[in-house]
C-alpha positions in Angstrom: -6.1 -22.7 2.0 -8.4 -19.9 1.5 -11.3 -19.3 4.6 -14.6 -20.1 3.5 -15.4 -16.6 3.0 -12.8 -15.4 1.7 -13.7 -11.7 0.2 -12.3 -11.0 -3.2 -10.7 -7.6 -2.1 -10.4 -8.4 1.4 -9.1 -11.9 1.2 -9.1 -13.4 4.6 -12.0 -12.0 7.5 -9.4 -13.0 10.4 -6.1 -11.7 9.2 -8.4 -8.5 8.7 -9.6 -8.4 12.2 -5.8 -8.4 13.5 -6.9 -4.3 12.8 -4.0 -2.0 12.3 -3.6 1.7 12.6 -2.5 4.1 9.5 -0.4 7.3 9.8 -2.4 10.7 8.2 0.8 11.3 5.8 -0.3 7.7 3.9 -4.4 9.0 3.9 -2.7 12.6 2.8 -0.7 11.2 -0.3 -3.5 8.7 -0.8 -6.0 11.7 -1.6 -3.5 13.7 -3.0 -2.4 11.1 -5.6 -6.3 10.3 -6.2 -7.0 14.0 -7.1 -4.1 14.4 -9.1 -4.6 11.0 -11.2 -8.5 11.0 -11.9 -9.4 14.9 -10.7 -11.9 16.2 -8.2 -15.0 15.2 -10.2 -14.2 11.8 -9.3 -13.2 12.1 -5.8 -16.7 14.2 -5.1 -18.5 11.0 -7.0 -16.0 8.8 -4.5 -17.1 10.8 -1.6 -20.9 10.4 -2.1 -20.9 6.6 -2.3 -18.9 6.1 0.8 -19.5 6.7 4.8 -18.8 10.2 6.5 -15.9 9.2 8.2 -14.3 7.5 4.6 -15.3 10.6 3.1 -13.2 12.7 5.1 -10.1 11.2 4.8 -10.8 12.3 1.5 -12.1 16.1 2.0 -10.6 16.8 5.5 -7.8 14.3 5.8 -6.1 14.3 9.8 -2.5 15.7 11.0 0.4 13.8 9.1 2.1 12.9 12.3 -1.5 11.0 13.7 -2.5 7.7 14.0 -5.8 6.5 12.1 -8.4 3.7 12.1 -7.2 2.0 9.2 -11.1 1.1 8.3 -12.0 4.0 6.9 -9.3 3.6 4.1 -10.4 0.7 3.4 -14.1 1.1 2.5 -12.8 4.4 0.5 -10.2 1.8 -1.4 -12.9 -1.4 -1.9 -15.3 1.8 -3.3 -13.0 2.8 -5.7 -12.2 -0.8 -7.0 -15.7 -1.4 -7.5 -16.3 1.7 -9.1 -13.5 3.3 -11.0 -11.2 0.3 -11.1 -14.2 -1.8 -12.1 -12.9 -4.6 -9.8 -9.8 -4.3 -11.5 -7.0 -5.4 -8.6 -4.2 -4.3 -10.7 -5.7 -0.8 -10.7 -4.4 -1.0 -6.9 -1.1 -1.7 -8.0 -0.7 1.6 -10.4 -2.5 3.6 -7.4 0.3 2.5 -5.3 2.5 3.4 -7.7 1.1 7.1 -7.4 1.4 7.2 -4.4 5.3 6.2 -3.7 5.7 8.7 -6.6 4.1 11.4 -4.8 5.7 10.5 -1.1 9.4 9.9 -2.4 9.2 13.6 -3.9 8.1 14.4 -0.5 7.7 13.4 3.1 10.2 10.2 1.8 12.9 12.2 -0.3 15.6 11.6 2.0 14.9 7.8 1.9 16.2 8.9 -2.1 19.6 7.5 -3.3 20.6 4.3 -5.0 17.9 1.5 -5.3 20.1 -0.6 -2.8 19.8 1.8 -0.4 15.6 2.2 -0.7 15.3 -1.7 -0.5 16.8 -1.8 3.1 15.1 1.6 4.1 11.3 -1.0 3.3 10.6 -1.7 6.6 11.3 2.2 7.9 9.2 2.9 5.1 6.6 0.5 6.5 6.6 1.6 10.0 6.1 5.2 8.7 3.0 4.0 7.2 1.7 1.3 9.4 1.7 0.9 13.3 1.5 -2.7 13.2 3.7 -5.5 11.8 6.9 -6.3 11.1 8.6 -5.7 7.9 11.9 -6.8 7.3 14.3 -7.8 4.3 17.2 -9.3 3.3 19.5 -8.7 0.4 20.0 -12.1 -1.6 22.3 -10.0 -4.3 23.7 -6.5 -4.7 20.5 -6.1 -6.9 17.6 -8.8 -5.1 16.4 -9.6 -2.2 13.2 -10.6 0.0 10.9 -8.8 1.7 8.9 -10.3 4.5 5.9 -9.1 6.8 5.1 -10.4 9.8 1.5 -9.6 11.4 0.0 -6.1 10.5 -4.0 -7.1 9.4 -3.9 -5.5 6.1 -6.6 -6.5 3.1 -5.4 -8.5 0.5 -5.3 -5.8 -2.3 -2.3 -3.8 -0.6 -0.5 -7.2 -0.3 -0.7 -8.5 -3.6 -1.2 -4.8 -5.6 -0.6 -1.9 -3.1 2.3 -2.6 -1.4 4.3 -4.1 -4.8 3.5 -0.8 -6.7 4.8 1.1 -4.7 8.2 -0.3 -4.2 8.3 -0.9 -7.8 7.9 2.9 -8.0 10.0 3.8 -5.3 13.0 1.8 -7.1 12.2 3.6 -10.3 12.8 6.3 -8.6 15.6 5.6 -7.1 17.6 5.4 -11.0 16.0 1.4 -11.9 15.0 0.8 -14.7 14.9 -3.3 -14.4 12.7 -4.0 -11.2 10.7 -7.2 -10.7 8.3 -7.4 -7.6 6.6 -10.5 -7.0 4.0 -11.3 -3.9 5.3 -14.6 -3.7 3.4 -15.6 -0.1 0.8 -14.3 1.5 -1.1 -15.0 4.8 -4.4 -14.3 3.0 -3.9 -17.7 0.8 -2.5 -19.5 4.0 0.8 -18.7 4.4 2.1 -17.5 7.9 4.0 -14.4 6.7 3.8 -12.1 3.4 7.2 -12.0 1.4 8.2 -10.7 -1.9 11.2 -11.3 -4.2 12.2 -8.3 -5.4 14.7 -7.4 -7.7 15.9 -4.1 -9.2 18.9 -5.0 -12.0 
């Protein structure tokens, strides 16, 4: 069930006081794959509406190896769904998409191979992204399996949009052409952990 005041983007206030910590390659590729999808008129616009320190992880983003307040990211993301994406959620999805597409040509190119080999390299991939939580999976076929994450204090739109596009991505990229990615639980609507049946033939 739903806290009282649950935020549409947000979800639930408690699981997004858990806090968590993001690494500068993840603001890096976010910026990078916001420039490169909408251009730099947009990302100026983006920049005036939101705080200094959002702002910067735009125009001046830290070292790839740091770790980051995760806040800042997040007022820059709510910003652009209630401008650009016009409160879109979906929009997050596709923006995750962009940047799994920009990061597996990338920093995450040796994560590359068969799609197999991506879906058990998720929670690597998380932990390169996230300081906190636990992400694990488990194969349920030689082409589906579950993905489950314990803890970490992230919003609701990169449970239910961000997080999906981008594996969807990442197993496109990977040689799949048939991937499903469902958010199938999530702590925001009561659930104890976030999982997600995935599958990518």
């Amino acid at each position: 069930m739903p806290a009282p005041d649950f935020a549409p983007f947000l979800g639930d206030p408690r699981i997004l006081g858990e806090g968590n910590l993001v690494k500068g390659t993840l603001i890096i590729s976010r910026a990078q794959a916001l420039r490169q999808s909408y251009g730099e008129r947009v990302v100026a616009d983006l920049c005036r509406r939101i705080s200094p320190q959002a702002a910067r992880y735009l125009g001046d983003p830290p070292i790839p190896s740091t770790w980051n307040d995760l806040a800042p990211l997040i007022e820059l993301d709510c910003a652009l769904l209630s401008g650009l994406f016009a409160g879109r959620m979906e929009k997050m999805r596709h923006f995750g998409a962009d940047v799994a597409r920009n990061d597996m040509k990338t920093v995450y190119k040796t994560m590359a191979g068969s799609p197999s080999l991506l879906f058990k390299r998720f929670g690597l991939v998380y932990r390169t992204y996230f300081k906190y939580g636990d992400l694990s999976v488990k194969a349920t076929s030689d082409v589906a399996g579950t993905v489950t994450l314990t803890g970490g204090g992230l919003p609701l739109y990169l449970c239910s949009q961000g997080i999906p596009g981008w594996m969807e991505a990442g197993l496109a990229l990977t040689g799949s052409r048939r991937i499903a990615v469902d958010h199938t639980a999530c702590r925001h609507r009561g659930s104890p952990r976030c999982v997600w049946s995935i599958s990518w033939g």
